[in-house]
DRENGUZA-269904 format. One record per atom (N, C-alpha, C): residue in one letter; x, y, z. Coordinates in steps of 0.02 Angstrom, whole numbers, padded with zeros to 5 digits, always signed. Each point is the difference from the previous one (the first is absolute). Layout:
<rs>
aXYZ;...
</rs>
This chain:
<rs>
x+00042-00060+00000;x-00042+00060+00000;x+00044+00062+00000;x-00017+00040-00044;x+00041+00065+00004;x-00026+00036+00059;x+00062+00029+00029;x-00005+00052+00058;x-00049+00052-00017;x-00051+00020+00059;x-00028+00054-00035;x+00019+00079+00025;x-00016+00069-00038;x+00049+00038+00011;x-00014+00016+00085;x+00049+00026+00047;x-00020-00002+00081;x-00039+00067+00004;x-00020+00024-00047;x-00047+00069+00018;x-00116-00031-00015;x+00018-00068-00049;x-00042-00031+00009;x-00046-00041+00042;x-00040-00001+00021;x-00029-00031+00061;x-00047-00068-00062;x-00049+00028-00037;x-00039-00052-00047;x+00003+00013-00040;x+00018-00064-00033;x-00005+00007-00090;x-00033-00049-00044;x-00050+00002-00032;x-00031-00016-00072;x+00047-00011-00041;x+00025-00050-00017;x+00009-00035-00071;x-00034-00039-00048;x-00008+00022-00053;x-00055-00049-00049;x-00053-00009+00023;x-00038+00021+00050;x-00026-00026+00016;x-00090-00022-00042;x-00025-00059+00007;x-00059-00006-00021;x-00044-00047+00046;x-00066+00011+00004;x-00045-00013+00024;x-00071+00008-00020;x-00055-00054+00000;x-00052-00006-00017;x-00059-00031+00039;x-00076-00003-00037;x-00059-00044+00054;x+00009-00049-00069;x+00002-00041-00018;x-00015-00044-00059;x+00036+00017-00037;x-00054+00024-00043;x+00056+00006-00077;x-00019+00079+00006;x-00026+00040+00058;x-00001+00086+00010;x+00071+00024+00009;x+00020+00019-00039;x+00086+00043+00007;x-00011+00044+00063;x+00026+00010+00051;x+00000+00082+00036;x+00058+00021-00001;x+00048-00039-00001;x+00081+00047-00009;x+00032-00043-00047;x+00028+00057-00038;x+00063-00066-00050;x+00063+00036-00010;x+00035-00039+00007;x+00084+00020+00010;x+00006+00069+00042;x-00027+00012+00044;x+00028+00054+00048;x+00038+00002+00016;x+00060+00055+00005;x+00062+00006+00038;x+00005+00092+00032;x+00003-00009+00061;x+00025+00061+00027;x+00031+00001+00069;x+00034+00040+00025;x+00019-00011+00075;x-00024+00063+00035;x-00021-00027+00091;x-00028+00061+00034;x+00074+00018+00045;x+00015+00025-00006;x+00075+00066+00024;x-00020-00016+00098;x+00049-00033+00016;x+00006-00007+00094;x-00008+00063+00009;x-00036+00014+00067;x-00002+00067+00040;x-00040+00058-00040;x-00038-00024-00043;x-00040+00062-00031;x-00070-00019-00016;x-00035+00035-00020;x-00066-00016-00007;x-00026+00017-00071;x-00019-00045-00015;x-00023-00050-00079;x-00067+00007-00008;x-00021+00037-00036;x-00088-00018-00004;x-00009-00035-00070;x-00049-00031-00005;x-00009-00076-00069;x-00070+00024+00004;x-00016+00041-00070;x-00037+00023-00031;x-00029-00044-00055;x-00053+00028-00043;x-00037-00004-00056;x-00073-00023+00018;x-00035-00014-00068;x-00084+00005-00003;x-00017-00079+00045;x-00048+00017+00008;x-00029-00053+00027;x-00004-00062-00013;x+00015-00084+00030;x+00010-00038-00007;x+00085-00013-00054;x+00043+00033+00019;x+00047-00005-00054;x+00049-00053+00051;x+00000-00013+00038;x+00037-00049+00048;x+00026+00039+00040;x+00000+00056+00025;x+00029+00040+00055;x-00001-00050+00065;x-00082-00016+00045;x+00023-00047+00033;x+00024-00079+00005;x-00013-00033-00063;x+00031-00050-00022;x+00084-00010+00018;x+00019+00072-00017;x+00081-00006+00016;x+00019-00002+00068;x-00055+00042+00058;x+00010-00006+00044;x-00006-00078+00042;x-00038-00048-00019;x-00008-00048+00002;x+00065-00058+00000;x+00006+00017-00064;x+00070-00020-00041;x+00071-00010+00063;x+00004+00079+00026;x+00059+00005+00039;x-00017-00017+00048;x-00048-00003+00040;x-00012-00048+00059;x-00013-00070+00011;x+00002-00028-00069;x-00008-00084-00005;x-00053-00028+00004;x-00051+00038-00011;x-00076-00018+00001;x-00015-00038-00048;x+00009+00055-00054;x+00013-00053-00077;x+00069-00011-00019;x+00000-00054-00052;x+00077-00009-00025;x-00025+00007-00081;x+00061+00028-00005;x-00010+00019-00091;x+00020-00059-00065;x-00026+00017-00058;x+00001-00053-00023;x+00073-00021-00051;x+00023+00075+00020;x+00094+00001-00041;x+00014+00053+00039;x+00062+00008+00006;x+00032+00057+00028;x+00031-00030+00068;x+00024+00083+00029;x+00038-00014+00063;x-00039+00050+00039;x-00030-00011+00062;x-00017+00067+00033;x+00064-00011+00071;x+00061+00062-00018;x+00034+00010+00074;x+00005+00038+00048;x-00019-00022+00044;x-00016+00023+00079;x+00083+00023+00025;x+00038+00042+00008;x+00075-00005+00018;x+00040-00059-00026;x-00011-00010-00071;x+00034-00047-00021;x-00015-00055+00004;x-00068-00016+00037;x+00000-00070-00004;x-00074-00030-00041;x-00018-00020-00033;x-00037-00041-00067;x-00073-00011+00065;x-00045+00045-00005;x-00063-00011+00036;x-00026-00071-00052;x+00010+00023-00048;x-00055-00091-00043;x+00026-00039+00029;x+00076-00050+00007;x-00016-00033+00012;x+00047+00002+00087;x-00028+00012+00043;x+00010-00002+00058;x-00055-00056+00033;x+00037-00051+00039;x-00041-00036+00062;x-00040+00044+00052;x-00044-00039+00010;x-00039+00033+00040;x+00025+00035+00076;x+00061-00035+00028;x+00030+00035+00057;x+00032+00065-00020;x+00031-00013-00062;x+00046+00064-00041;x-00058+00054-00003;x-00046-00011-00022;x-00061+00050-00003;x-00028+00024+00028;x-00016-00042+00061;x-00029+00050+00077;x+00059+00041+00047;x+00053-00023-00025;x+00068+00036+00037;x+00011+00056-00059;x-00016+00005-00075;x-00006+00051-00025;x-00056+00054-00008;x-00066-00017+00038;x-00049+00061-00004;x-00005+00002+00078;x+00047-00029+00055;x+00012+00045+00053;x+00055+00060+00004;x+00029+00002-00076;x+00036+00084-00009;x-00059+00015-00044;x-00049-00002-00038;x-00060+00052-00022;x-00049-00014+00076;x-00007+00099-00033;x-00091+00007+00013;x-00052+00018-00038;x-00062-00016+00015;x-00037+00005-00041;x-00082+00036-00005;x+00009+00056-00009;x-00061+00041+00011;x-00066+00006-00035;x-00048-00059+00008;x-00048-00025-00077;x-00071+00062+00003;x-00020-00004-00050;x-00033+00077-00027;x-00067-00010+00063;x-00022+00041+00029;x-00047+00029+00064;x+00049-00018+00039;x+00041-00036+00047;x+00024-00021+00051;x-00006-00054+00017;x-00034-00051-00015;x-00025-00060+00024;x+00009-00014+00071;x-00013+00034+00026;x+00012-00024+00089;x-00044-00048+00028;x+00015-00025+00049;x-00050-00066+00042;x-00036+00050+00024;x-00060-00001-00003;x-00079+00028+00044;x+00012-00014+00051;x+00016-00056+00028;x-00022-00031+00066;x+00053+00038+00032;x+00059+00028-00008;x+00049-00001+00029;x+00011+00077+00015;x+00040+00019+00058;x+00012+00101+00017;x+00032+00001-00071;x+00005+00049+00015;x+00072+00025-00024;x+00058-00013+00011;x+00020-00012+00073;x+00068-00017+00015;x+00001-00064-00008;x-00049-00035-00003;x+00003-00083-00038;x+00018-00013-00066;x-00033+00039-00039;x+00022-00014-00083;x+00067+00022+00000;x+00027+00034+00040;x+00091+00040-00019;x+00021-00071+00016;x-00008-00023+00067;x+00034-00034+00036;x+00008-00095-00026;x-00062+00025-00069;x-00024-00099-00016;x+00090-00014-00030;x+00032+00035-00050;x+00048-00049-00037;x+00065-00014+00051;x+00002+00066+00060;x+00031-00008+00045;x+00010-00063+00046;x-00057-00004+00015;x-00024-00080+00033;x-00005-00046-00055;x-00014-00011-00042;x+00014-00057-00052;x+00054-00012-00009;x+00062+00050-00011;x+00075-00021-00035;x+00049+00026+00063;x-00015-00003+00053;x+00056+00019+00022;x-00016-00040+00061;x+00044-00020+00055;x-00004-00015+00077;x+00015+00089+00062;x-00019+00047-00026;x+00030+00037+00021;x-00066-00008+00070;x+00013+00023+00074;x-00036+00020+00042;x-00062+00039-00013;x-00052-00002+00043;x-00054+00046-00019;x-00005+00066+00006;x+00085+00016+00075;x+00024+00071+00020;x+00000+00039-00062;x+00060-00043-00053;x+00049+00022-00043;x-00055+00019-00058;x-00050-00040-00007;x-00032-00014-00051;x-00071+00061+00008;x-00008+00026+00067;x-00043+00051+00009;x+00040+00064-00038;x+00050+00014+00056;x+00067+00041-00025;x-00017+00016-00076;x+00026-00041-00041;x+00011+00000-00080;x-00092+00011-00018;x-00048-00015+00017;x-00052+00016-00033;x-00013+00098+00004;x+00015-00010+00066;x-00011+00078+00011;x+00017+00053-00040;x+00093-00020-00010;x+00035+00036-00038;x-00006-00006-00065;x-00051-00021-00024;x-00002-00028-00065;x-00061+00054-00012;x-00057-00013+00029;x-00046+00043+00016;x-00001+00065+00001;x+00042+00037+00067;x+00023+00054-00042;x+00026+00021-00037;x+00053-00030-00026;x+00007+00029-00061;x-00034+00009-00036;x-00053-00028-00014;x-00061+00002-00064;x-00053+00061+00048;x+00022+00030+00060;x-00069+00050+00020;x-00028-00026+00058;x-00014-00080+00011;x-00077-00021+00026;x+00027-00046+00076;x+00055+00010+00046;x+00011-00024+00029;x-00070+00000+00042;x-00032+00077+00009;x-00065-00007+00053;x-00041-00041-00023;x-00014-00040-00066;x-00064-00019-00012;x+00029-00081-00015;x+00038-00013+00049;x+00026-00099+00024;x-00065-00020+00011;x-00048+00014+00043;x-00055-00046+00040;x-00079+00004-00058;x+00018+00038-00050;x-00040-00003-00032;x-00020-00042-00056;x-00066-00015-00013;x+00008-00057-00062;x-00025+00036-00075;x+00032-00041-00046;x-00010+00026-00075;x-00078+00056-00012;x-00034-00050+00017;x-00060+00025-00008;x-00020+00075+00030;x+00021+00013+00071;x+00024+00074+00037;x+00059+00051-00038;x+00034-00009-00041;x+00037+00046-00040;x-00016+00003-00066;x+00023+00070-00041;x-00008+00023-00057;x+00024-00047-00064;x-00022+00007-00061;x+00032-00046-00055;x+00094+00021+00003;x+00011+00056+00014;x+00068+00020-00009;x+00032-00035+00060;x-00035+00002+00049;x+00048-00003+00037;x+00020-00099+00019;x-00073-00011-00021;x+00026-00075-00024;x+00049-00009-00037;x+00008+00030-00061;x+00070+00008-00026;x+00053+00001+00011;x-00012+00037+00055;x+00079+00018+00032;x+00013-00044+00059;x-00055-00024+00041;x+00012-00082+00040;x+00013-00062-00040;x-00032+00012-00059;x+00053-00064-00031;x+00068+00015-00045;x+00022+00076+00013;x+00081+00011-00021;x+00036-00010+00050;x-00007+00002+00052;x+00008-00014+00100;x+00039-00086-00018;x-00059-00016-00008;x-00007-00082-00023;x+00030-00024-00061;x+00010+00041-00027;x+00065-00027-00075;x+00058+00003+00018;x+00013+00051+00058;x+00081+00006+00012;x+00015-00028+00072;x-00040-00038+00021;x+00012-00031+00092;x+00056-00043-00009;x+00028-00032-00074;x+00045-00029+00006;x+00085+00035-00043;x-00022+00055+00008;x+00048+00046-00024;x+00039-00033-00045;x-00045+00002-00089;x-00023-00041-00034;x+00087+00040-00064;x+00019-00032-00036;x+00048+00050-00058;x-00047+00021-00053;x-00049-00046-00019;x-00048+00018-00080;x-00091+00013+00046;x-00010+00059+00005;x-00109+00022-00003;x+00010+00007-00075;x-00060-00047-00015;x-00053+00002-00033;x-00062+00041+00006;x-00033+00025-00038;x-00048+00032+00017;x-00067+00003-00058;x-00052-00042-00007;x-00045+00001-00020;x-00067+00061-00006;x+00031+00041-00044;x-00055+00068-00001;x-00011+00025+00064;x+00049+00029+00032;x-00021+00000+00061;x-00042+00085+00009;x+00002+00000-00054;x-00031+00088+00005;x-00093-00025-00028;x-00005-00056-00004;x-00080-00001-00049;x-00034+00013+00044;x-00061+00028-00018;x-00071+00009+00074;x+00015+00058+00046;x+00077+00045+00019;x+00009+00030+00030;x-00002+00081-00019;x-00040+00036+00055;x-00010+00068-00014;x+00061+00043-00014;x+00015+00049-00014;x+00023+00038-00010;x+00053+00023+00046;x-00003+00010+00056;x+00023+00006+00024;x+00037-00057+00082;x-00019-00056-00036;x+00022-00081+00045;x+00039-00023-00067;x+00002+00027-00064;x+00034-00011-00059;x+00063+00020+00011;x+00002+00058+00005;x+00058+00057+00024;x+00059-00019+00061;x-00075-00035+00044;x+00059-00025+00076;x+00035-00063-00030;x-00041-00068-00031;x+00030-00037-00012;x+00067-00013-00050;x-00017+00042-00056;x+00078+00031-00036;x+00049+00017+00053;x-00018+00049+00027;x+00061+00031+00029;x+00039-00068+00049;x-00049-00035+00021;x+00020-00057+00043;x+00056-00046-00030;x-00037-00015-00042;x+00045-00026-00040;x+00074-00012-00009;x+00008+00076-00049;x+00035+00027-00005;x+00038+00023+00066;x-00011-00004+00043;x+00032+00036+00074;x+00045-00085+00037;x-00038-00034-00003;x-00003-00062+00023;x+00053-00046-00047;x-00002+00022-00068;x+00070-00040-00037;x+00041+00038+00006;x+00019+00047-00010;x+00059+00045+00027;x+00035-00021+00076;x-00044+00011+00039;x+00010+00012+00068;x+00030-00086+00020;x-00031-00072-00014;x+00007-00045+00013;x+00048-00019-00062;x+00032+00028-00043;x+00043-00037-00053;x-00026-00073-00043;x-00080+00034-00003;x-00010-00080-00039;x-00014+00040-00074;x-00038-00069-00040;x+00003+00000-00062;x-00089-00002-00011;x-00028+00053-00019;x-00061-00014-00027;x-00023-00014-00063;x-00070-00019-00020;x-00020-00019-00061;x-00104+00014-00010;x+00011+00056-00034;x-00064+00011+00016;x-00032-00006-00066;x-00070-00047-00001;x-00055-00011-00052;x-00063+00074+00024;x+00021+00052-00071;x-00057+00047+00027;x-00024+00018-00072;x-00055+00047+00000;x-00027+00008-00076;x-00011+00069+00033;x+00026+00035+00068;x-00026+00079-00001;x+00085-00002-00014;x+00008+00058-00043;x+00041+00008-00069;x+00045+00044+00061;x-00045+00072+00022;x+00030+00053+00028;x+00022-00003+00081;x-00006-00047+00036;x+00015-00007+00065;x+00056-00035-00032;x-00012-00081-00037;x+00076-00034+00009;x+00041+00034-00043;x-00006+00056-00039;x+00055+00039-00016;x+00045+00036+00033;x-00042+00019+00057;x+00004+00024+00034;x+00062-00010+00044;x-00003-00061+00010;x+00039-00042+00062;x+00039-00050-00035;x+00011-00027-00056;x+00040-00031-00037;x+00070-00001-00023;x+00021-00035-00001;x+00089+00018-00026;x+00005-00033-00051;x-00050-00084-00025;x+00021+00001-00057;x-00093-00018-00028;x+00000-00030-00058;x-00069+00008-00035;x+00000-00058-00062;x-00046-00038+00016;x+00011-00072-00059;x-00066+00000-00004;x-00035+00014-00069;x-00067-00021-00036;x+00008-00051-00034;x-00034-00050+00009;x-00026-00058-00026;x-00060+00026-00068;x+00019-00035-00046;x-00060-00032-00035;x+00013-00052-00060;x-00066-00006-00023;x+00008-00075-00033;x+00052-00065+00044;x-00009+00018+00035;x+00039-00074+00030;x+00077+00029+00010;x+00013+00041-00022;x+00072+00007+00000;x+00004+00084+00027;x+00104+00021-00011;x+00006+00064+00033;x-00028+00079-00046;x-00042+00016+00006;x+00002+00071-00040;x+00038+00034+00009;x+00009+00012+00043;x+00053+00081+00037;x+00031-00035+00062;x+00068+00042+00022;x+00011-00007+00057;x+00053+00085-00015;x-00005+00028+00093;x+00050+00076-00010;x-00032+00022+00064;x+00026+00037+00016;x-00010+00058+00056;x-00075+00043-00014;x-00046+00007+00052;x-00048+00030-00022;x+00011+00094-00054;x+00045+00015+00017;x+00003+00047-00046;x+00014-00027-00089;x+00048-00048-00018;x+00023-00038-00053;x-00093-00016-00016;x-00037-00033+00033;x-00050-00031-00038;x-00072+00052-00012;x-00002+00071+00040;x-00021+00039-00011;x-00016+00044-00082;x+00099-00016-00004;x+00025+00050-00061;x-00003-00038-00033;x-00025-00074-00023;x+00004-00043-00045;x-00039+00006-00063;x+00014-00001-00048;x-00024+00017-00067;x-00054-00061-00023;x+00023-00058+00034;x-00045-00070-00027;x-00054+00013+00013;x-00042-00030-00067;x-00070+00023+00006;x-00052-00053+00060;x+00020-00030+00029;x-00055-00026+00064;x+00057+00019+00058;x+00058-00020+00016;x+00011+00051+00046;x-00019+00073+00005;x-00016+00029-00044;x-00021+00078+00004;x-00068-00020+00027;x-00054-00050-00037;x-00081-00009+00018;x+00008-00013+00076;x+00050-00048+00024;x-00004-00034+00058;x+00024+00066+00044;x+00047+00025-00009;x+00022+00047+00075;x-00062+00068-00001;x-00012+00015-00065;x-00042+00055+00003;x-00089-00028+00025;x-00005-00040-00006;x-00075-00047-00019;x-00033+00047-00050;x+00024-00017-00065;x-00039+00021-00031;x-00050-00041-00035;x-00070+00000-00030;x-00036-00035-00028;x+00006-00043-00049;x+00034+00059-00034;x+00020-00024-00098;x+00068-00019+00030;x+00008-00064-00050;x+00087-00019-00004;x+00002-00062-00022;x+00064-00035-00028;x-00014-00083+00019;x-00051-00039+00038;x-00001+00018+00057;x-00028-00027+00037;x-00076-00011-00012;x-00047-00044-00029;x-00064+00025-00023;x-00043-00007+00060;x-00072+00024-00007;x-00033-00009+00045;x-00051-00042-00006;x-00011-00026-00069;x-00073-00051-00002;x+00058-00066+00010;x-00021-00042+00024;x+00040-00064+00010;x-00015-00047-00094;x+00041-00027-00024;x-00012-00049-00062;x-00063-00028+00009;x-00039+00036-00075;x-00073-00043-00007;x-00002+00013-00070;x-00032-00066-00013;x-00041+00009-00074;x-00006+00064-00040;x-00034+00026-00050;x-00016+00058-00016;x-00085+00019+00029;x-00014+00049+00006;x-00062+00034+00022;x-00064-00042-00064;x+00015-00008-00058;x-00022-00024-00034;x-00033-00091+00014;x+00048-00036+00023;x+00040-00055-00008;x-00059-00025+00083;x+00020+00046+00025;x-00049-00016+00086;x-00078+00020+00002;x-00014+00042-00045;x-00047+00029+00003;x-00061-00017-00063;x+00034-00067-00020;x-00047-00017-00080;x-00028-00078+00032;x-00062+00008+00008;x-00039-00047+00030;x-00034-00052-00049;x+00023+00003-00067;x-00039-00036-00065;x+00005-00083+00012;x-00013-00027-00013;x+00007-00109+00003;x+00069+00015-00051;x+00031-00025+00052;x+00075-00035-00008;x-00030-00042-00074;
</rs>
């Protein structure tokens, strides 16, 4: 296996993957840059979270290499694999938190699952985890008693309890107002800096993860459209990168999905 470069944390080679004979990625190759934050763009259903999948070993692809710090997520044993997504975390789109459970329970679940640490040590680390995200006062509370945002931000608490090298982050801005949009960017962004990890964010609001981004990879057709610095893909001349960062209507991109002709659907005569 070739070394991969040490400023790399994950990298896409060739990669391809499908449901049957449905293509969703083919020959993908790109790498997400250690210590910075990556947002994985494009239109809807283009495999954005598929890839995220991919690097956590959920799915395995059907050619390619997906590497985790160099090491081949396809074909890893199953011990190799749970010892490699205890360095990810993973933040899935609303929060998915346990109902039944506080707040300081859902921080504290992967804590108590993967570690032997004390319950002292293990309070300790929820707390501090907690505040950092804002919500240390609202431990005793359950999902259902806090805001959609701030669920958000108890399960970013809970992505990093194992002070993780790769967050993931599944739209983590969808459903959120305006201003729980604003906190959770900045979080983000405050939280990879501050902790030296490596993020990877699946978003379709264009102007927040520009916002907070260092690098920028649009997907489509299965493969890479663009990749550059949000300013590079701004200034980009390509005609669906321009549709995609601007959202504009008209472009490549069509809006009636493939059908027949209007003619063709609409002629009711005996076959």
């Amino acid at each position: 296996m070739n070394t991969p470069h040490p400023s790399t944390l994950v990298e896409l080679r060739d990669l391809s993957f499908g449901y049957g004979e449905r293509a969703i990625l083919k020959n993908l190759s790109f790498k997400i840059p250690r210590g910075r934050v990556t947002a994985l763009m494009g239109v809807s259903g283009g495999g954005k979270t598929t890839v995220l999948r991919l690097i956590g070993g959920q799915i395995r692809a059907q050619q390619g290499q997906t590497l985790f710090d160099g090491q081949d997520v396809t074909v890893m044993q199953q011990d190799e694999l749970y010892a490699a997504r205890r360095r990810m975390g993973m933040l899935f789109q609303f929060g998915a938190l346990f109902t039944d459970m506080s707040v300081f329970d859902n921080v504290a679940f992967p804590l108590r699952e993967h570690t032997a640490l004390s319950e002292d040590l293990i309070r300790d680390i929820v707390l501090m985890k907690l505040d950092a995200v804002g919500l240390r006062g609202a431990r005793d509370l359950k999902p259902s008693e806090i805001s959609g945002g701030m669920s958000r931000r108890v399960a970013l608490a809970r992505a990093i309890a194992l002070d993780p090298d790769l967050i993931m982050y599944d739209e983590p801005f969808a459903g959120l107002d305006p201003i729980s949009l604003g906190t959770a960017a900045r979080l983000i962004r405050r939280l990879n800096d501050s902790l030296g990890i490596t993020s990877l964010i699946v978003s379709h609001d264009v102007t927040e993860t520009f916002e907070i981004a260092d690098h920028v990879v649009i997907l489509a057709n299965g493969g890479l459209a663009a990749q550059g610095t949000p300013a590079e893909l701004r200034a980009s001349t390509d005609p669906m990168i321009h549709q995609f960062v601007h959202a504009l209507s008209d472009g490549p991109v069509p809006f009636h999905y493939p059908a027949p002709t209007a003619d063709q659907d609409y002629d009711r005569r005996p076959g």
